[in-house]
N, C-alpha and C positions, 0 to 999 in steps of 0.2 A: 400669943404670938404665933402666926403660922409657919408652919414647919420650911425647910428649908428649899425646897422645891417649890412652893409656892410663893416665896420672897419675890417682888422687883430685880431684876436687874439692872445694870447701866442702860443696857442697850434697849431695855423693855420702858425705863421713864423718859429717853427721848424722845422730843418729836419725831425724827425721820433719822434717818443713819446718817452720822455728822460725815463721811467719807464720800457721802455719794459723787459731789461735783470732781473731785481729785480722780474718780475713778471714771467718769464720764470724759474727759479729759485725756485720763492714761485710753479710753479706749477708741480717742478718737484719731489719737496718733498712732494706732498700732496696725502691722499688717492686715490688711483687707478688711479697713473698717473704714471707706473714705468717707460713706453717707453719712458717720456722725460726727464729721468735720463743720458739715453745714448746721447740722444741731447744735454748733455751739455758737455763742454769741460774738461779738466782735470785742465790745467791753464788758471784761469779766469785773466782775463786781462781786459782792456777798451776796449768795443767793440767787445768782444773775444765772447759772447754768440748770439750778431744779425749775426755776420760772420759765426757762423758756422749755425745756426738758415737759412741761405740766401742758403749754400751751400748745406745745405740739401734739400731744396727748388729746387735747379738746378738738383740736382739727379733722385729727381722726374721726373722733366720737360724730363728729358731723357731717362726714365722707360719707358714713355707713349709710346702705340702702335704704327707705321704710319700709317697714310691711307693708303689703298690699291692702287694699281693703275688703273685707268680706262680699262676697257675691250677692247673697240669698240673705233674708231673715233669717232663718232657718237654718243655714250653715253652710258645708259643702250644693246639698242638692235640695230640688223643690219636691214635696209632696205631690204624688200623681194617682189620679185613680185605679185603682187593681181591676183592668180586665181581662177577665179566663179566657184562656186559650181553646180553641177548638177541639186541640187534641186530646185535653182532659177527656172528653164524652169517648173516645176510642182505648185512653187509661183503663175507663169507669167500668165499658162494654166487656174488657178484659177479666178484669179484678169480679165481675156478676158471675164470667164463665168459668173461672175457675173454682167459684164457690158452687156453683149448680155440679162440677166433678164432683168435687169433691163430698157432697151429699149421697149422689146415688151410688159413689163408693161405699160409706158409710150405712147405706141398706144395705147393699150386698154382704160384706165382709169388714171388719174393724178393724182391719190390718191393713199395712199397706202391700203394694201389689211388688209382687216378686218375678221376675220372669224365672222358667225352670232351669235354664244356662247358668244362671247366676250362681249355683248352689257349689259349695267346695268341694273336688275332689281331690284326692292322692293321686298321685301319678302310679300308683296299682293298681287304684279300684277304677270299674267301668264307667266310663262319662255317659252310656245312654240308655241309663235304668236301673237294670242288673242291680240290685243293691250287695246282692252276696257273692258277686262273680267278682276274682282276683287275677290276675296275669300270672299267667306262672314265672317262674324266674328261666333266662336263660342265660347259659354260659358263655365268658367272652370265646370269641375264635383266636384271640391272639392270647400268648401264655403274659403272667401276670413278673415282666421285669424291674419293674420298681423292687417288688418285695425280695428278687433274686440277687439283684444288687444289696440292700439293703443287709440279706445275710451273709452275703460273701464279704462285706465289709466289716462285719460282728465281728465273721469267722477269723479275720487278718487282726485286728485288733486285740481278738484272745491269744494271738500267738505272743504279741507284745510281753513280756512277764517282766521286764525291768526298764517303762517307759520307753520314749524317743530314744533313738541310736544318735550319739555326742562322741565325733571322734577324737581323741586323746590329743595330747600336745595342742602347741599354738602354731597357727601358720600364718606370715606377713600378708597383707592385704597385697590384691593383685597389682595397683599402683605405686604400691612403696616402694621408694628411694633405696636402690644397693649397690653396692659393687660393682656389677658385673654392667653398671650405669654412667661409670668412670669415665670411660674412651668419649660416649658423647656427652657429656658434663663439658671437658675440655674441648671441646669443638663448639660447642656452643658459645660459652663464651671466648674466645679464641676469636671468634671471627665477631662479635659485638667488639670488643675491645680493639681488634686491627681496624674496624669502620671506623671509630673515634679516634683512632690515635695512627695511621697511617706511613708516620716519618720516625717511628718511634720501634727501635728493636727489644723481643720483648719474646719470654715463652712462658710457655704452664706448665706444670707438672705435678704430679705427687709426691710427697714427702716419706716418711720412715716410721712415722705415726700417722697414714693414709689422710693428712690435712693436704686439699689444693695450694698450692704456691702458685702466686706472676711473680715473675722477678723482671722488673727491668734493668735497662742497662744505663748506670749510672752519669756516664759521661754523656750519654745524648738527650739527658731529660734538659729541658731547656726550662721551665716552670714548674719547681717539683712540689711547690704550694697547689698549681693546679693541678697536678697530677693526684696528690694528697686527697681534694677535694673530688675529684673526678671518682677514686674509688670508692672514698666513704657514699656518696649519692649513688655507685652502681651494687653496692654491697647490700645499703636498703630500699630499695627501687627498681631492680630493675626486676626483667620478667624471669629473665635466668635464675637467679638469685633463689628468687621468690617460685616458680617451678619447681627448683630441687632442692631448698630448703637448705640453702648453705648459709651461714654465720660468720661473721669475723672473729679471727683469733686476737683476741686482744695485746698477749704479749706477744705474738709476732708479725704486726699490725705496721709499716713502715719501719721496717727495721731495715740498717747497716749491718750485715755482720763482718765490712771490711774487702770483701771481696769484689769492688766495683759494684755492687747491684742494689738496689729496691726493694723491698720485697713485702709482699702482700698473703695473709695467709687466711684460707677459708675450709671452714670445719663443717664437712658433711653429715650429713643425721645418725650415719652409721658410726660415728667416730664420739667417744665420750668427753664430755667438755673439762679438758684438764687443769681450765682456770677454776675451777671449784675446790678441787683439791691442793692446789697450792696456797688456794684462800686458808684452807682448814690448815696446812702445813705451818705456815708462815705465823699463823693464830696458836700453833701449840710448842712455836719455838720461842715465840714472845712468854707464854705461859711460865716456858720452864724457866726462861732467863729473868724472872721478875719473883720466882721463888728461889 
């Protein structure tokens, strides 16, 4: 019995793949196949779609071009007589005179010919003869500064005795976000928030834990859902924002505390985030009341 790789399959003992016409069919009705609308027959019958599918086949095979017929007996080209060219005898005249040189070289000397120029010299020794004459050395006229550099720079580096000079402490990068950044922080936005909101009275300020406040004024918000929305989208978007690095405070993020107003609070880089620490607080009062 042959092994299982070599078995028949279904689709190996039939004659032709029993799906073909179904799928001739699916593809005659499908976007951007109108030409094989006409490949199909009018009465479909059993086997009515691979017969004509086969015949159309045959049409083609009869479309095709013939070959041409060969030209020659012989193939592409005809057999012609080889006649030499004149020039050869002027080749031939050549090829004699260079052999008659090179003979009466060969009497004279076995070597080949040297011209005296050709022979190597050092840019010391004499190019015209002289075999034992040398150039004397002279000195430059200008002093030699590469090498003067060279030890003044030694000499600096020896003085180094405990590496590169690293000045102590840490100092804020010259663009970093501080304090003394406050005054235009609130003018900044100050005047983005008066262009979007023009009928709406409204100030900024800093707080007592140096967080930015807007507070508005509660009786004149007219949409305080858009209002709502209006912050959260300038809080993560906008250029101010995002410029100097301010955050919303989340616990005092739309807040009432009663006094007529709004209030919106945003936490500058310099200011540490004290919703972390009431996460931890809030996590070790659960702790205690659960022992």
């Amino acid at each position: 019995m042959p092994p299982r790789y070599m078995r028949p399959t279904f689709s190996s003992i039939l004659p032709e793949y029993a799906n073909s016409e179904a799928d001739q069919i699916r593809k005659a009705f499908g976007t951007g196949n109108y030409s094989n609308i006409q490949k199909i027959p009018v009465r479909l019958q059993n086997n009515a779609v691979n017969q004509a599918r086969f015949e159309k086949m045959n049409e083609n095979r009869l479309l095709q071009p013939k070959t041409g017929k060969i030209a020659t007996k012989n193939g592409l080209f005809n057999k012609f007589e080889y006649i030499p060219s004149r020039f050869n005898l002027t080749n031939g005249q050549a090829h004699m005179e260079r052999l008659r040189s090179e003979a009466k070289r060969t009497e004279i000397s076995g070597q080949n010919f040297v011209s005296g120029s050709a022979a190597v010299r050092l840019k010391h020794e004499d190019a015209f003869g002289a075999t034992n004459f040398r150039y004397p050395h002279m000195q430059e006229p200008y002093p030699n500064l590469q090498q003067e550099k060279k030890h003044k720079r030694y000499l600096e580096e020896k003085k180094i005795l405990h590496g590169a000079f690293v000045p102590c402490g840490q100092r804020p990068p010259v663009d970093a976000v501080t304090r003394k950044l406050m005054p235009q922080i609130i003018h900044e936005m100050h005047e983005v928030i008066a262009a979007d909101w023009q009928d709406l009275a409204f100030f900024i300020s800093p707080a007592k834990d140096e967080n930015i406040v807007v507070r508005f004024n509660e009786v004149a918000i007219e949409c305080e859902n858009g209002l709502v929305a209006y912050m959260n989208v300038f809080c993560k978007t906008n250029r101010v924002t995002s410029k100097y690095g301010l955050h919303k405070v989340a616990e005092d993020w739309n807040a009432k505390p009663g006094d007529g107003g709004l209030y919106f609070a945003f936490r500058p880089p310099w200011v540490k985030n004290r919703s972390k620490d009431l996460i931890v607080f809030v996590s070790r009062d659960n702790q205690q009341e659960s022992l």
